[in-house]
C-alpha positions as protocol buffer text, in pm:
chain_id: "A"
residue {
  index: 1
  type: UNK
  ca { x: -6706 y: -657 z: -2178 }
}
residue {
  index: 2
  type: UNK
  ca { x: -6748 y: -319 z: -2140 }
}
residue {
  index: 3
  type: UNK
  ca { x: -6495 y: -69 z: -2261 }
}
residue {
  index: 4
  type: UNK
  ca { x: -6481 y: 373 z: -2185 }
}
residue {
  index: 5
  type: UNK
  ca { x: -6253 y: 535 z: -2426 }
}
residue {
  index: 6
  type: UNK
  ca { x: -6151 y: 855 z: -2303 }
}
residue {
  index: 7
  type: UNK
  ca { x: -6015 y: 1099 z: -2548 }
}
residue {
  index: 8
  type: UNK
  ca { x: -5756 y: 1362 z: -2504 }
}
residue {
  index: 9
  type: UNK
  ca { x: -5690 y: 1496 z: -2844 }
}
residue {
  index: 10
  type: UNK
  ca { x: -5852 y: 1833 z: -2945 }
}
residue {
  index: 11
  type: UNK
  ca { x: -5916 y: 1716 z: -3253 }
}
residue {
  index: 12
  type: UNK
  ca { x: -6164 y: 1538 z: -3310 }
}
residue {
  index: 13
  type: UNK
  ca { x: -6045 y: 1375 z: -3617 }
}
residue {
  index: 14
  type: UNK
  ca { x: -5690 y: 1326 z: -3535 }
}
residue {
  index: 15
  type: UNK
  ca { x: -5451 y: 1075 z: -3512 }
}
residue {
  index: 16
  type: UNK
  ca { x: -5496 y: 920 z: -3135 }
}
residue {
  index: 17
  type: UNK
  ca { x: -5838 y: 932 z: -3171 }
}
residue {
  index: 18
  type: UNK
  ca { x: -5840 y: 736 z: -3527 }
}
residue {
  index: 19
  type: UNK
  ca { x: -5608 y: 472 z: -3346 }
}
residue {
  index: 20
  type: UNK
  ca { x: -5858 y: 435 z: -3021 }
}
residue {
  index: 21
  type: UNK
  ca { x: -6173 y: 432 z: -3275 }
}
residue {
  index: 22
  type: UNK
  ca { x: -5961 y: 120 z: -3484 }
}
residue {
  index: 23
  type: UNK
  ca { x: -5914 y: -39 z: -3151 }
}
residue {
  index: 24
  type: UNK
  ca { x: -6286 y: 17 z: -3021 }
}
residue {
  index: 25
  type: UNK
  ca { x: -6442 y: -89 z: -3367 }
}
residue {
  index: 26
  type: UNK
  ca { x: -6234 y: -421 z: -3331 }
}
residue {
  index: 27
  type: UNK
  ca { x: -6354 y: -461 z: -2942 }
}
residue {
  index: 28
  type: UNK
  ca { x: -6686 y: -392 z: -3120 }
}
residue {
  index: 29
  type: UNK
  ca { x: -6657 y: -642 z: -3358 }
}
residue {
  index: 30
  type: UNK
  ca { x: -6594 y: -899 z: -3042 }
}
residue {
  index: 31
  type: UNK
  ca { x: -6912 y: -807 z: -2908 }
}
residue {
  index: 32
  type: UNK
  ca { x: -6791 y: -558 z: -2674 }
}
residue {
  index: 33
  type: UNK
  ca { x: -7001 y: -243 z: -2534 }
}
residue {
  index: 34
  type: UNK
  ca { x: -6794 y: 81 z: -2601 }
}
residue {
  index: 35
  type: UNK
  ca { x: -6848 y: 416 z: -2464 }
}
residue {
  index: 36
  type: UNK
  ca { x: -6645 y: 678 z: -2548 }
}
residue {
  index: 37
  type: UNK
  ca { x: -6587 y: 1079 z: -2391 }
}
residue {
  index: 38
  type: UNK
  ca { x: -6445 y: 1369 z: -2590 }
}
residue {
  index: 39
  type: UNK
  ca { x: -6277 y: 1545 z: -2289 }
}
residue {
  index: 40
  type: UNK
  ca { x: -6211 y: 1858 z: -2515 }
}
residue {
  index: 41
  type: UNK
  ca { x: -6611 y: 1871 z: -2522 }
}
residue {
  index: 42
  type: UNK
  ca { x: -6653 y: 1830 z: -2157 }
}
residue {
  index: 43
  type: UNK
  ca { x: -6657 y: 2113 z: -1880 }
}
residue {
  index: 44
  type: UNK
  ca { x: -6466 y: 2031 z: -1621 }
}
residue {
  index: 45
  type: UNK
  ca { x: -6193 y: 2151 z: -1359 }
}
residue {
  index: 46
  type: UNK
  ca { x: -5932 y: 2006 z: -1240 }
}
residue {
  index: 47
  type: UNK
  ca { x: -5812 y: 1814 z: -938 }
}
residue {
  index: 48
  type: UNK
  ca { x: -5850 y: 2083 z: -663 }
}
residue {
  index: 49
  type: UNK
  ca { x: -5657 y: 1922 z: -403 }
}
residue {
  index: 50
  type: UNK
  ca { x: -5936 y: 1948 z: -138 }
}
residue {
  index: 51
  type: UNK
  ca { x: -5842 y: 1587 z: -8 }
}
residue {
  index: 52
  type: UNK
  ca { x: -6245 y: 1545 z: 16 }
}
residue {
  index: 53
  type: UNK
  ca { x: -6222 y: 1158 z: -178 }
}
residue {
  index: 54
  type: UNK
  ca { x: -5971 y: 1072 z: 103 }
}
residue {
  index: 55
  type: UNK
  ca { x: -6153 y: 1240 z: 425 }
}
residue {
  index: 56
  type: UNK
  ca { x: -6555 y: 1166 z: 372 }
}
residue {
  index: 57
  type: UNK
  ca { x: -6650 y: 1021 z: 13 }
}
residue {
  index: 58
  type: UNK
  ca { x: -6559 y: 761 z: -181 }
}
residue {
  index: 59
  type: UNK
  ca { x: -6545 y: 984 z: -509 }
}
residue {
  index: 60
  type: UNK
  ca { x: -6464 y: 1295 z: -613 }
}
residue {
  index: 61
  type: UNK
  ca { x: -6638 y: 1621 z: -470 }
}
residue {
  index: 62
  type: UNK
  ca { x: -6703 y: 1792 z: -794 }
}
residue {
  index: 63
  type: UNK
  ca { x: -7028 y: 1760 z: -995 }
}
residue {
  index: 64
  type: UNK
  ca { x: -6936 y: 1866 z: -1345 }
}
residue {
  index: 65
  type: UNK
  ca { x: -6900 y: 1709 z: -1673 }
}
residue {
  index: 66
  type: UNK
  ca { x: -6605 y: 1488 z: -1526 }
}
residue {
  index: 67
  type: UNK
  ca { x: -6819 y: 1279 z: -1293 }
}
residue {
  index: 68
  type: UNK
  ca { x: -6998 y: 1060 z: -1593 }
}
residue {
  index: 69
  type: UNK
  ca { x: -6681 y: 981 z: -1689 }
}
residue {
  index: 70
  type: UNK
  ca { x: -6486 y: 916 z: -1380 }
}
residue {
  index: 71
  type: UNK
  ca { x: -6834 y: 705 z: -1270 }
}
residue {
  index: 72
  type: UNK
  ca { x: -6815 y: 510 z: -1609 }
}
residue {
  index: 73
  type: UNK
  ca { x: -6464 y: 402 z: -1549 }
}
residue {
  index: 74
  type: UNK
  ca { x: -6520 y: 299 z: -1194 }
}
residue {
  index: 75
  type: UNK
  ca { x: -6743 y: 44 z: -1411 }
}
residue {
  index: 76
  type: UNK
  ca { x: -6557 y: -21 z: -1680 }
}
residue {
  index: 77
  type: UNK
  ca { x: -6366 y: -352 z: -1766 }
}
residue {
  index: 78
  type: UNK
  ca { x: -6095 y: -218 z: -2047 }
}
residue {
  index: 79
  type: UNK
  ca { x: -6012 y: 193 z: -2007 }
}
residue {
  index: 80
  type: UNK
  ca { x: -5850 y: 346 z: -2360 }
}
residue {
  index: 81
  type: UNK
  ca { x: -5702 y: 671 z: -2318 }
}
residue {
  index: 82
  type: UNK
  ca { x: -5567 y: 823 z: -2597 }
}
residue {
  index: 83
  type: UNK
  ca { x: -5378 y: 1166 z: -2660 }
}
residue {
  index: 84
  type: UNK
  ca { x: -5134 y: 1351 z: -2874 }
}
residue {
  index: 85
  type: UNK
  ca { x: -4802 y: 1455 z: -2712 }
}
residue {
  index: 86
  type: UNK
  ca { x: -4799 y: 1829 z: -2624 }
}
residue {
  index: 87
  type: UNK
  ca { x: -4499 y: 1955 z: -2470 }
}
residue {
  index: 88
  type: UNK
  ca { x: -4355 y: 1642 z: -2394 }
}
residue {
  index: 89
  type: UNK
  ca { x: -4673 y: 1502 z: -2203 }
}
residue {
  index: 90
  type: UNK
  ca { x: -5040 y: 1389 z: -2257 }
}
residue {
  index: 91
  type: UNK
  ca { x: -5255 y: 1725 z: -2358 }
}
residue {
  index: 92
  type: UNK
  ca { x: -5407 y: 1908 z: -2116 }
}
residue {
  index: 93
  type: UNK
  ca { x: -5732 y: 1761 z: -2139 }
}
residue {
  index: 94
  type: UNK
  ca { x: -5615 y: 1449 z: -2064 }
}
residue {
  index: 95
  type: UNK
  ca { x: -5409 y: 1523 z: -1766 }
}
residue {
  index: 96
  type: UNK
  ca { x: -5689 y: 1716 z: -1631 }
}
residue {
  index: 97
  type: UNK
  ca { x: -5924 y: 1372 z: -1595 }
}
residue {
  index: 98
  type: UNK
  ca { x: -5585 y: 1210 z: -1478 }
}
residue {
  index: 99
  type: UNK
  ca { x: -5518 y: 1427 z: -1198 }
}
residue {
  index: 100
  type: UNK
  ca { x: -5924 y: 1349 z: -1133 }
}
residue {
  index: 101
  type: UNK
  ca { x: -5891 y: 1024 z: -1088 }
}
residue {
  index: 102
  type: UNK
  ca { x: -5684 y: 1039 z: -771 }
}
residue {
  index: 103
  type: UNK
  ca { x: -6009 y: 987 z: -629 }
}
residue {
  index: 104
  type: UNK
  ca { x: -6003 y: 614 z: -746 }
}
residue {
  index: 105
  type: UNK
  ca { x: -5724 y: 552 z: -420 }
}
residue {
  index: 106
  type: UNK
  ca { x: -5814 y: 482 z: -54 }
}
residue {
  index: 107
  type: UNK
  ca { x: -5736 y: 748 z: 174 }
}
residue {
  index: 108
  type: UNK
  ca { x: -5400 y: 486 z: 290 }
}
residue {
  index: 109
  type: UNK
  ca { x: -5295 y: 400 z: -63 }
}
residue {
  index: 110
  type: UNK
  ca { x: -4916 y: 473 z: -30 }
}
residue {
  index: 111
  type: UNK
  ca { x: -4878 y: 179 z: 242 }
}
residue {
  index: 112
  type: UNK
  ca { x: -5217 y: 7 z: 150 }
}
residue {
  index: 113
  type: UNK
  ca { x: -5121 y: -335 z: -52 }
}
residue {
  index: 114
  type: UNK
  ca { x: -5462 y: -293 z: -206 }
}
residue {
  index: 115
  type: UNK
  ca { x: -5477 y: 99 z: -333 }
}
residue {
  index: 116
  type: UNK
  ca { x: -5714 y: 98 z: -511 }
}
residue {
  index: 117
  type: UNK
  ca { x: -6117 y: 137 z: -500 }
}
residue {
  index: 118
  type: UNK
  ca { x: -6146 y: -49 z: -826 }
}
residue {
  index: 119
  type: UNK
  ca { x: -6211 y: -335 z: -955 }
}
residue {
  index: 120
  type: UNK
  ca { x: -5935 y: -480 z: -1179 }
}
residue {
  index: 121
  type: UNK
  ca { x: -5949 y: -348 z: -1524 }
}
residue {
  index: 122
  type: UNK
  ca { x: -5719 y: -289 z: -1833 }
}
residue {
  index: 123
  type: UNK
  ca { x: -5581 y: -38 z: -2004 }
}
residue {
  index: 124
  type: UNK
  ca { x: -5479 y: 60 z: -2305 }
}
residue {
  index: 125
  type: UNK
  ca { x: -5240 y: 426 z: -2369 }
}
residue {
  index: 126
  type: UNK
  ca { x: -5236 y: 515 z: -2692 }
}
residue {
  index: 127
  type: UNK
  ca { x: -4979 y: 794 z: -2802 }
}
residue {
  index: 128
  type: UNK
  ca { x: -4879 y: 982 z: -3105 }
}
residue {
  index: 129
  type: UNK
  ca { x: -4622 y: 1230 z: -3159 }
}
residue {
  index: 130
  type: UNK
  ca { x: -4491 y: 1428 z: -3436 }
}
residue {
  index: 131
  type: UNK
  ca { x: -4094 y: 1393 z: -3365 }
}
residue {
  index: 132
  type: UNK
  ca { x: -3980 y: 1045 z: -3513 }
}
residue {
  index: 133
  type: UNK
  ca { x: -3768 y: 1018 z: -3289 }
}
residue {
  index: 134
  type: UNK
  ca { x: -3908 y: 708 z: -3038 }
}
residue {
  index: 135
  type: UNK
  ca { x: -3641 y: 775 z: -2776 }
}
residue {
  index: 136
  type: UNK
  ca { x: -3814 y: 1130 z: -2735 }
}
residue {
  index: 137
  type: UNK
  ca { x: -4093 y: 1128 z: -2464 }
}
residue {
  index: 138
  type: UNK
  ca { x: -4065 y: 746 z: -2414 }
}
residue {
  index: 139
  type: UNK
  ca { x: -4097 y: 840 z: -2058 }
}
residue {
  index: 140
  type: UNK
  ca { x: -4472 y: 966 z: -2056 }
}
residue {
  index: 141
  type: UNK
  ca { x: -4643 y: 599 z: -2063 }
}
residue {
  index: 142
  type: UNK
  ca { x: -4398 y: 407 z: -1795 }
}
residue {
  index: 143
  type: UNK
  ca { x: -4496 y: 723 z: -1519 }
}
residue {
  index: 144
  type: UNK
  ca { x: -4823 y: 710 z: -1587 }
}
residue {
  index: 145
  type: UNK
  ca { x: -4828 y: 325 z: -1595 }
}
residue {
  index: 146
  type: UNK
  ca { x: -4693 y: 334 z: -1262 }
}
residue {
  index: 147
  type: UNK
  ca { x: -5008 y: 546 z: -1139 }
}
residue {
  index: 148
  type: UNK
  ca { x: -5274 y: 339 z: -1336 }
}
residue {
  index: 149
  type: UNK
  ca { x: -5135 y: 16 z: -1194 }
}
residue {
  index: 150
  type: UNK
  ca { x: -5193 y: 146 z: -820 }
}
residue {
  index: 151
  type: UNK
  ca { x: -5557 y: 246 z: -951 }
}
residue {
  index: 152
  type: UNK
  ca { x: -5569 y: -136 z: -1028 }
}
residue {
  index: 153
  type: UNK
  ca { x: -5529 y: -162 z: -1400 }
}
residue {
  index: 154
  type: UNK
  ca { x: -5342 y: -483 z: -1407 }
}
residue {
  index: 155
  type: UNK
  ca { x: -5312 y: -517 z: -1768 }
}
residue {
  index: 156
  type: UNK
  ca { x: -5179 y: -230 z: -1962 }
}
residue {
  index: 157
  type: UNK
  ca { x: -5061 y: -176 z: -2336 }
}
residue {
  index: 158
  type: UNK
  ca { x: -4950 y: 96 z: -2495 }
}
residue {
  index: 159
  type: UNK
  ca { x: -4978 y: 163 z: -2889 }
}
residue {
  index: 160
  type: UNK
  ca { x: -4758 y: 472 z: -2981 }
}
residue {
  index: 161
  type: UNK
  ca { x: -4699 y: 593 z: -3332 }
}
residue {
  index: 162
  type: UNK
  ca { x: -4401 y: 844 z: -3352 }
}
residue {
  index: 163
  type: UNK
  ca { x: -4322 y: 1056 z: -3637 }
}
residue {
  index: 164
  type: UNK
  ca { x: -4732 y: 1171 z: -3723 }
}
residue {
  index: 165
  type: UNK
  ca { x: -4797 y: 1506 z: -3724 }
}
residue {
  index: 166
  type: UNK
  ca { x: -5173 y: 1657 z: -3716 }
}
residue {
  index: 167
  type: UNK
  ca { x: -5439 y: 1418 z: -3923 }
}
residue {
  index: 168
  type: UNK
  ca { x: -5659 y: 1168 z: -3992 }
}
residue {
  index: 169
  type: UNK
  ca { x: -5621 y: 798 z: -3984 }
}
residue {
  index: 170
  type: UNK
  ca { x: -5538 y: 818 z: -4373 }
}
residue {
  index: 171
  type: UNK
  ca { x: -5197 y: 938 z: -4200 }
}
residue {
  index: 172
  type: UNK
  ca { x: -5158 y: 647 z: -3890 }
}
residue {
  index: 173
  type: UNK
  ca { x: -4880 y: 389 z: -4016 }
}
residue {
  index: 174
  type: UNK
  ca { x: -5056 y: 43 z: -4093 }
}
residue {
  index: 175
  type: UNK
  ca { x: -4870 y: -96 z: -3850 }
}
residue {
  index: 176
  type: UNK
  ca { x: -4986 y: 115 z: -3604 }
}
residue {
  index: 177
  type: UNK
  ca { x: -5336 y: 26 z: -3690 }
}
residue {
  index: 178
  type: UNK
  ca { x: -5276 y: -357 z: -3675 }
}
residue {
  index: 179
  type: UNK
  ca { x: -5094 y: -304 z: -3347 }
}
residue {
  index: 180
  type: UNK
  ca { x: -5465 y: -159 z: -3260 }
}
residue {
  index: 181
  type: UNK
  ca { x: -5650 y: -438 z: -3408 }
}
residue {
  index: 182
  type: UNK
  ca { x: -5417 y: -701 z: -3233 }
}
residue {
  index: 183
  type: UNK
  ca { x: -5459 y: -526 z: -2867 }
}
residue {
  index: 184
  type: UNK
  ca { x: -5864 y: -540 z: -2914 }
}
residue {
  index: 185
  type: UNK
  ca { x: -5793 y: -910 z: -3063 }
}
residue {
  index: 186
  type: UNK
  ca { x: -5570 y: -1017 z: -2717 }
}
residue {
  index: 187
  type: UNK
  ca { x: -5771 y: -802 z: -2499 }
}
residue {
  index: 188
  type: UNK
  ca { x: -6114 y: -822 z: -2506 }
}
residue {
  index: 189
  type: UNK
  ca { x: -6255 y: -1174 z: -2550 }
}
residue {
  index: 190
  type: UNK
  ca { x: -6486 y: -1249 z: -2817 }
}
residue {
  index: 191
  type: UNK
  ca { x: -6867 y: -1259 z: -2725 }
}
residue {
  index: 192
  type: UNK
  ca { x: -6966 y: -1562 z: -2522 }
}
residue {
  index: 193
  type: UNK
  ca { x: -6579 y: -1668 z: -2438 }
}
């Protein structure tokens, strides 16, 4: 199986990104390929809405540091995407490759049965926040869930830990990291399964 972990957080140490590395060093440890993207290192722009993916290619018009990414995904089995919650949303960085990958949809995806130009795939959204309070941006995964599903992920999970401010994994809740180990566990099949 091959997973892309794309990472949102500008830290490269911090909490979502200690939770996606628990989760990829589990898929690992099944025998799974991992590849993993620090947006915050990348140099990229965002969507431009130039319609190009819809009107004469398959993929999106810009050559920057983006198009690895969005090209690794297209070949991907499991997608991780992992970011901190800024402002009541994914960061920046994050939102930026999101907006990108518009370019996964056929030009007729809003009546098309069959949106997407992907294969099936999985996903897994992992959040953290600093407010405790779970109720609190509980709406960021379902919209975006909505989106990924029409890009074809049919299997999604979400791992959120609430109530973390900026660290390392010494500060991600053990639960949180079990919850990681159990989505590699249910998600990617061991090797030769």
């Amino acid at each position: 199986m091959r997973i892309v972990t794309i990472l949102g957080s500008p830290r490269s140490k911090g909490n979502s990104t200690a939770i996606a590395r628990h989760f990829t060093d589990a898929a690992a440890g099944r025998g799974a390929a991992v590849e993993t993207f620090e947006l915050n290192r990348l140099s990229y722009r965002g969507c431009q809405g130039c319609y190009a993916c819809k009107k004469t290619l398959d993929r999106c018009v810009l050559d920057d540091d983006l198009a690895p990414v969005l090209a690794a995904v297209k070949e991907a089995d499991l997608v991780l995407m992992a970011s901190p919650v800024y402002y009541g949303d994914v960061t920046a960085q994050l939102k930026g490759f999101i907006d990108r990958s518009y370019s996964y949809l056929k030009p007729d995806y809003i009546t098309n049965p069959q949106p997407s130009r992907l294969e099936p795939k999985k996903l897994v959204f992992v959040l953290t926040q600093g407010h405790p309070d779970q109720a609190l941006f509980a709406d960021i995964f379902p919209r975006y869930d909505t989106f990924m599903r029409w890009m074809g992920f049919v299997e999604t999970r979400l791992i959120r830990a609430c109530g973390i401010g900026p660290g390392t994994i010494d500060a991600v809740p053990e639960q949180v990291l079990l919850q990681a180990e159990e989505a590699a566990h249910d998600m990617v099949p061991a090797a030769g399964q």
